[in-house]
Each structure stands twice: as C-alpha cells, then as structure tokens.
C-alpha positions in Angstrom: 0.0 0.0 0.0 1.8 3.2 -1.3 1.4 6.5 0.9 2.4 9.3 -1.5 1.6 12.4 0.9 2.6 14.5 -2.2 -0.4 13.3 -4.3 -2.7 12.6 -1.6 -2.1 16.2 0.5 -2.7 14.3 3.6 -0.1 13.8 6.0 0.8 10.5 6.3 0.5 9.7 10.1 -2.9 10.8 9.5 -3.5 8.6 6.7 -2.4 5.5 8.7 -4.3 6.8 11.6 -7.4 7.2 9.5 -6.8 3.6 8.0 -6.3 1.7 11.6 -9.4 3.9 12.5 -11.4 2.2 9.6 -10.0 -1.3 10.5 -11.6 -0.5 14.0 -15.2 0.6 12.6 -15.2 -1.9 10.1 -14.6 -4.7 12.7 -11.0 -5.9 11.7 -9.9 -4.8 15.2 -12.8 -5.8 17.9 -12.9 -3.5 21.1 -10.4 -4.8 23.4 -8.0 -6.2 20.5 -4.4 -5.9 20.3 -3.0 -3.8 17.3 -0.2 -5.3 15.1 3.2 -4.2 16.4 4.9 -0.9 15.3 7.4 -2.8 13.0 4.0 -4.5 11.2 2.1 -1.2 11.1 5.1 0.1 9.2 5.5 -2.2 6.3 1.7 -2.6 5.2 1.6 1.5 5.0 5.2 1.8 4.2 6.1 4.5 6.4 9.0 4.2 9.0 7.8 4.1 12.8 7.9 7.4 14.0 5.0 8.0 11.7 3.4 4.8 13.0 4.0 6.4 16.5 2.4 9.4 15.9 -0.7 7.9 14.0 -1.2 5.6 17.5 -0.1 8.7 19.7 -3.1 10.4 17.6 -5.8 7.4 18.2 -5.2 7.4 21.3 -5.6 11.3 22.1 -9.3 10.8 20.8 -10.0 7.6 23.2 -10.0 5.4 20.3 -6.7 3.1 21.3 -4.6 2.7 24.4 -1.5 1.8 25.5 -0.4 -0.9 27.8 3.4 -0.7 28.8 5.2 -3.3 28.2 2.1 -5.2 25.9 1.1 -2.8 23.2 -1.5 -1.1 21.5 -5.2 -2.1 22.4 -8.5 -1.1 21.3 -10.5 0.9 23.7 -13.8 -0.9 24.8 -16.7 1.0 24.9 -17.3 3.6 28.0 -18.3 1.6 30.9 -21.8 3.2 32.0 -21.6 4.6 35.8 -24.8 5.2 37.7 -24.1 7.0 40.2 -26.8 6.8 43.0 -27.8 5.9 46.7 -26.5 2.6 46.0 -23.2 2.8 43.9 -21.2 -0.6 44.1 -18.5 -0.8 41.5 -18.1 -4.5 41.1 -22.6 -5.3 40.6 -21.8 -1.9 38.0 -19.2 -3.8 36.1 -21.0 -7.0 36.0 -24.2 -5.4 35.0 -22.5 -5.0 31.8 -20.9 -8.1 31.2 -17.8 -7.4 32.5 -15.2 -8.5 34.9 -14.2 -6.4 38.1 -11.1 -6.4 39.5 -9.7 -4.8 42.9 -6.1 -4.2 43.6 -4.6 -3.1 46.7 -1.7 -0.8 46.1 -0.4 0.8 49.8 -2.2 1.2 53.0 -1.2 3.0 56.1 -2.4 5.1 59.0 -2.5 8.8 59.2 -4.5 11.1 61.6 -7.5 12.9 60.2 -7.3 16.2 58.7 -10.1 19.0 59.9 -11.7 18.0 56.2 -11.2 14.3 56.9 -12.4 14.3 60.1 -15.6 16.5 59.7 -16.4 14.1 56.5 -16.3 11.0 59.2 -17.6 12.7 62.0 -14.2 12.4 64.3 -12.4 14.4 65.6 -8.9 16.7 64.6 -5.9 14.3 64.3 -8.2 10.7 65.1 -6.1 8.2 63.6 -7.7 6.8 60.0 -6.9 4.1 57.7 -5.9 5.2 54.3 -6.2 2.5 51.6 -5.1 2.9 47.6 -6.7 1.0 45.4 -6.6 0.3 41.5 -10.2 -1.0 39.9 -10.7 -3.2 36.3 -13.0 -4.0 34.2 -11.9 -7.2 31.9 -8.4 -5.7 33.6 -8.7 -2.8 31.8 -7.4 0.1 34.8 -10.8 2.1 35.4 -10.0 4.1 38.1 -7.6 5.1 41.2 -9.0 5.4 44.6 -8.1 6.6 47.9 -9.7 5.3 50.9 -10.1 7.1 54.5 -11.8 4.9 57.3 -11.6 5.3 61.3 -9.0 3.3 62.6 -11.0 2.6 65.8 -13.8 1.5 64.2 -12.4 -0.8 61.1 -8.8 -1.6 62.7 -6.9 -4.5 60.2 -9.2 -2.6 57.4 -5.8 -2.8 55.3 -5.5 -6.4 55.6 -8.9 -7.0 54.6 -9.0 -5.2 51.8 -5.9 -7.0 50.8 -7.6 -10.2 51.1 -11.4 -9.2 49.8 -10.1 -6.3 47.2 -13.6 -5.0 48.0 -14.9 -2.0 49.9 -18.1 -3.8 50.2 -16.7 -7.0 51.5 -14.3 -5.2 53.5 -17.5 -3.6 55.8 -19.3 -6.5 55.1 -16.2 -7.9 57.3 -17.1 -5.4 60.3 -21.0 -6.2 59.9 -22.3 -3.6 58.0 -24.4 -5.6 55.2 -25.8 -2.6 53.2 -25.2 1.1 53.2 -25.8 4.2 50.8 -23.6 7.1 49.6 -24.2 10.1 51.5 -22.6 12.8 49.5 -21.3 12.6 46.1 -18.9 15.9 44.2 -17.3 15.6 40.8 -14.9 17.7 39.2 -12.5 17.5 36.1 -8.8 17.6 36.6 -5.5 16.5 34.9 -4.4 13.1 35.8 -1.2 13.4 38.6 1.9 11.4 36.9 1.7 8.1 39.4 -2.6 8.1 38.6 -2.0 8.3 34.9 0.6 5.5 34.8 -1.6 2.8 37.0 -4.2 3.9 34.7 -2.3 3.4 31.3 -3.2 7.2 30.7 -0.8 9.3 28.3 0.4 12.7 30.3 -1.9 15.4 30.2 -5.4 13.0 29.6 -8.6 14.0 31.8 -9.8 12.0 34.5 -12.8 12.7 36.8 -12.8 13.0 40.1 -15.7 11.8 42.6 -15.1 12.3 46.3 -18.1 10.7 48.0 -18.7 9.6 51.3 -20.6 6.3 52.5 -22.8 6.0 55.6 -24.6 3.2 57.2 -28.5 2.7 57.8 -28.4 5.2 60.8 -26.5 7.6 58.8 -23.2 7.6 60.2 -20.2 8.0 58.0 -18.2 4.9 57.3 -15.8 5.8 54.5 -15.1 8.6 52.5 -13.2 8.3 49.3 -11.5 10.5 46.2 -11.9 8.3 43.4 -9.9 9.3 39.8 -11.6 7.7 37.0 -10.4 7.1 33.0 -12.3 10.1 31.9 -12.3 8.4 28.6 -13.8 5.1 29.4 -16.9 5.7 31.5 -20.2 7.6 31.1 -21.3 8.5 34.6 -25.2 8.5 34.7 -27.2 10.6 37.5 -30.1 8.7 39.2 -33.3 11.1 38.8 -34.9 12.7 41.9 
C-alpha cells in the first residue's frame, strides 16, 4: 500500500491513523484487541515508525486506542456506564455489563484525620484513619484510582482485609455492616497526577474525573469517605433522577 503524501495532500501519520481507525469501525480490530506491532504497522503502509507512532499517539488522544506498557497497542472498549446513585457498588456496576471487576490493593497505612477528613467522618482533629489505595478493572482494563479514609477505631486490620477481599463492600461486610448508601457525592474534572495516569495506562496530560463521596450506614453515620480518579475516557457517569 503506497502513501504518497505529495499526491494525496494528507499527512501521512494521518493517513495511517485514519486507516487503523477504519479497520476498528469496520470490525478488523474488535474492542479490546491488540493492534499489530509498530514494525508491522510500518510495512503494510510503508512508512518508518515514528509515523506509525504518531498515528497511534493520535488514536489514542481521541479515546480510540490505548497503550499498555510493556504489551502494546489495544483497542478501547466501549465507556463503561456509571450510575451514580444511593447505592453505587463498582463491582454489581461492572458486571451489570458483562464485564469482569477487578480490585487491587496498592499501599495502605495510617495517618491522623485532617479538619476536612475528620468533619467528613464525624471524628475528631488528628483521630487516627486508615488510608487505603486502590486500583479497579473492568476485563483488567485500569478504570479508576482510589483513595480510601476509614476510622482506625472503628475498622482496625481494614488494610489487611482489603488485601484479602479487594472490595470495599466486603471489607465492611467484614465489620458487619451488610448494606449502606452514599451520603454525598462531588465531581470535578482535573488533569491526571503522573503516578494516577501510569496505574491507569493514561498518556500525560489526559482528563480523568474525580468523585469524592462519602458512604454511611443505615443510621447515617459516615463509614468511608473516598476521592476516586476515573479514565475520563472510558466511563459515562449516569445521575439517578430525583
């Protein structure tokens, strides 16, 4: 396949971008596929791999491709649809739509509450809390970053049981709370941080959205409170009517 960017007047990382884009619509590439490698790419356009590069670098600015270090170039899946409600469990979310969640402990530790963290919870000034990171897949495609904030007092070990359950839900299921609702939900739009963008096999400067929420049980007393950074390109939040 020739690329003559002199006859055509196209660039010619757009034109390969613009091909592998077709391949995708057309169904050559499924959601979720690995791409041919860079050196493959290169000899059915016939163009060297810096153009290749910029072509994928270019697919993958407009949410059509990603890539995984060390594994390649993958399709994007469709955006995972988020309700966001009372009730918002990621992992009944993620199977709702045929997919498989994942939870991944990255670093726990204690820390004692800031005057934001502790009004949130309902402690005091400097109570000590239990701060959990956490990385969350669908069909282990990275989804979102999460940081965790939970009384000490109240849920001590909740480090290890997360380790063991990778779930927030069984982790207070754990203590013996069977059911509770979200109590406050805020989003914003930000920048993904350097270390959030690499768990989440996000090039520099992508958008992630941010949801800091906080959990309480039947009586209404917080439980958890959370900042939660998701792929801003791979889910459609949805707000519950009134």
């Amino acid at each position: 396949m020739s690329m003559q960017d002199a006859v055509s007047g196209v660039a010619l990382w757009r034109q390969v971008a613009d091909g592998i884009e077709r391949d995708i619509a057309e169904g050559r590439f499924a959601a979720g596929a690995r791409l041919p490698g860079e050196t493959e790419i290169a000899e059915i356009y016939r163009v060297n791999r810096h153009t290749v590069r910029r072509a994928l670098a270019a697919l993958a600015e407009r949410g059509l491709v990603r890539a995984a270090r060390g594994s390649g170039t993958y399709v994007e899946t469709p955006r995972l649809a988020y309700p966001l409600s009372s009730r918002t469990r990621f992992s009944e979310i993620v199977g709702a739509e045929g997919r498989e969640p994942r939870g991944q402990l990255i670093a726990e530790s204690q820390e004692p509450a800031s005057r934001d963290l502790a009004r949130e919870l309902g402690l005091k000034t400097g109570a000590p809390l239990v701060r959990i990171e956490g990385l969350r897949f669908a069909d282990k495609i990275p989804i979102c970053v999460s940081t965790s904030w939970l009384s000490a007092e109240r849920f001590p070990d909740a480090g290890r049981i997360f380790a063991s359950t990778r779930s927030m839900t069984a982790l207070l299921a754990h203590y013996g709370i069977r059911d509770y609702r979200r109590g406050a939900t805020r989003i914003t739009a930000a920048i993904a941080e350097a270390t959030d963008a690499a768990r989440l096999d996000l090039a520099l400067g992508r958008p992630v959205l941010v949801v800091d929420s906080t959990d309480v049980d039947a009586d209404g007393k917080p439980l958890v409170t959370k900042r939660s950074r998701f792929a801003a390109e791979r889910v459609t939040f949805e707000i519950a009517g009134s």
